[in-house]
C-alpha positions as CSV (number, residue, x, y, z in Angstrom):
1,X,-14.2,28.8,-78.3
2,X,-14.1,31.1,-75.4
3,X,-16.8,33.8,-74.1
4,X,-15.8,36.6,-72.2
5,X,-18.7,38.3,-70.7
6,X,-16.9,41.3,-69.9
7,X,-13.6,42.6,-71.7
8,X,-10.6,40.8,-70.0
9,X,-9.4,41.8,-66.7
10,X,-5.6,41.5,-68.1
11,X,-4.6,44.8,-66.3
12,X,-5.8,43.4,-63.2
13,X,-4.5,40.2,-63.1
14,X,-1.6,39.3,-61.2
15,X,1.8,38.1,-62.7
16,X,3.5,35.0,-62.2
17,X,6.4,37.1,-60.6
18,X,4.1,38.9,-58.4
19,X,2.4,35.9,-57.2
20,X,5.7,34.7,-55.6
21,X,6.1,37.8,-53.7
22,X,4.9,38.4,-49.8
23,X,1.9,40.7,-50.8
24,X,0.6,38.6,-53.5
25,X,0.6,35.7,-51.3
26,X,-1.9,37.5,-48.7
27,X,-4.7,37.9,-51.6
28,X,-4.3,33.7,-52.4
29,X,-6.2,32.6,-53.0
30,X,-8.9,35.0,-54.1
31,X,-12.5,35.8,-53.1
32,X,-15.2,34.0,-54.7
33,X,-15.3,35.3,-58.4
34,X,-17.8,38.1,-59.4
35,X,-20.0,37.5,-62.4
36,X,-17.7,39.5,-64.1
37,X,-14.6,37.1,-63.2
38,X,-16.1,34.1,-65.4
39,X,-15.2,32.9,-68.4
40,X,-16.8,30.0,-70.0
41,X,-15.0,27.8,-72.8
42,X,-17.4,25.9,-75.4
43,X,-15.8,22.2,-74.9
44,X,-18.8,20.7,-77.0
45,X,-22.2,21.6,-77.8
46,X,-23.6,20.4,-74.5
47,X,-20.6,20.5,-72.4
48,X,-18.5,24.4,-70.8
49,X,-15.5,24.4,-69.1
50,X,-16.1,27.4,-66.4
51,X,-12.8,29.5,-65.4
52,X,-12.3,32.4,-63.1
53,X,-10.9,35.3,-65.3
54,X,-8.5,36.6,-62.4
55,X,-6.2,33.9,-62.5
56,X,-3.9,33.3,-65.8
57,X,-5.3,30.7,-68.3
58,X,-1.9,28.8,-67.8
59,X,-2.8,28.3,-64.5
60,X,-5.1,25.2,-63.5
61,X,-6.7,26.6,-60.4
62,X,-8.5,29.4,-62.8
63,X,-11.0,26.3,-63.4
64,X,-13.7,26.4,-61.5
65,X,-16.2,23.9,-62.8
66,X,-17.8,22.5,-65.6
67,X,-21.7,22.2,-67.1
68,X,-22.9,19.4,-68.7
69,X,-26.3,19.7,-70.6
70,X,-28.3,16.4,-69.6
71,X,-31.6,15.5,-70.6
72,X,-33.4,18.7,-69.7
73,X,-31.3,20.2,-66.9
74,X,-27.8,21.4,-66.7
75,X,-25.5,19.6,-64.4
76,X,-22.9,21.4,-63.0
77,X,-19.8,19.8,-61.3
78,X,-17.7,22.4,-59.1
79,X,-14.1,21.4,-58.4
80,X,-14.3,23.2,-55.0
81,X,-17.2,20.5,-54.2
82,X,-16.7,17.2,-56.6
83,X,-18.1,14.9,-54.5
84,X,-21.5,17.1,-55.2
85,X,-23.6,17.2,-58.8
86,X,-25.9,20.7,-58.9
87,X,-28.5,20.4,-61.4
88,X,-30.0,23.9,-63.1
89,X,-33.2,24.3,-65.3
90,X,-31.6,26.9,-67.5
91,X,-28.0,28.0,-68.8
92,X,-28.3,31.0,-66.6
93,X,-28.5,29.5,-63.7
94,X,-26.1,27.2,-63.8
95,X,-23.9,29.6,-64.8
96,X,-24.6,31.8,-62.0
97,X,-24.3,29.5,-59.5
98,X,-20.3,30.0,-59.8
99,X,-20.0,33.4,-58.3
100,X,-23.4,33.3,-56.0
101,X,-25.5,31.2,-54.0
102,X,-28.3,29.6,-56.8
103,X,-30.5,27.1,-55.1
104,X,-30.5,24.2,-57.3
105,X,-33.5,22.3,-58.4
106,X,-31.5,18.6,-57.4
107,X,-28.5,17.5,-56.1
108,X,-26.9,14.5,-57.3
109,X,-23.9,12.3,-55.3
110,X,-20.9,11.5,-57.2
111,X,-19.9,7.9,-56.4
């Protein structure tokens, strides 16, 4: 299952074809995503695969991360940091903490 928290940004999003041109290739890779930009896919009842909206689905670089529920906090893993762990109190957070600077409540080393 997939959440969109906004409607999708289809119109916006660039084509393959246009991605191979000269223009296209000056806006990759893109900003860091807006709240509106996520999407989060249910993987399990305690785990979310998060994906930046702006880039096609068919494309692996739209994932940005995932959150595992653990214990009482929400671990999230960021592909743009792996060797890091950020650990939230609440969904929200954790959540947020892909398009803006959340302080986390721990940081964990991956090993």
């Amino acid at each position: 299952m997939t959440i969109e928290l906004t409607p999708p940004a289809s119109a916006g999003a660039p084509s393959l074809r246009s991605l191979s041109t000269p223009s296209a290739a000056n806006r990759w890779p893109l900003d860091e995503p807006h709240a509106s930009d996520i999407r989060i896919s249910i993987l399990s009842d305690h785990e979310w695969r998060i994906c930046d909206r702006r880039i096609p689905e068919t494309n692996a670089e739209c994932v940005l991360g995932y959150v595992e529920k653990t214990g009482g906090f929400y671990e999230v893993m960021k592909l743009s940091s792996t060797r890091n762990l950020l650990y939230y109190a609440d969904f929200e957070h954790a959540i947020q903490s892909f398009s803006e600077t959340v302080p986390p409540i721990a940081v964990g080393n991956v090993s």
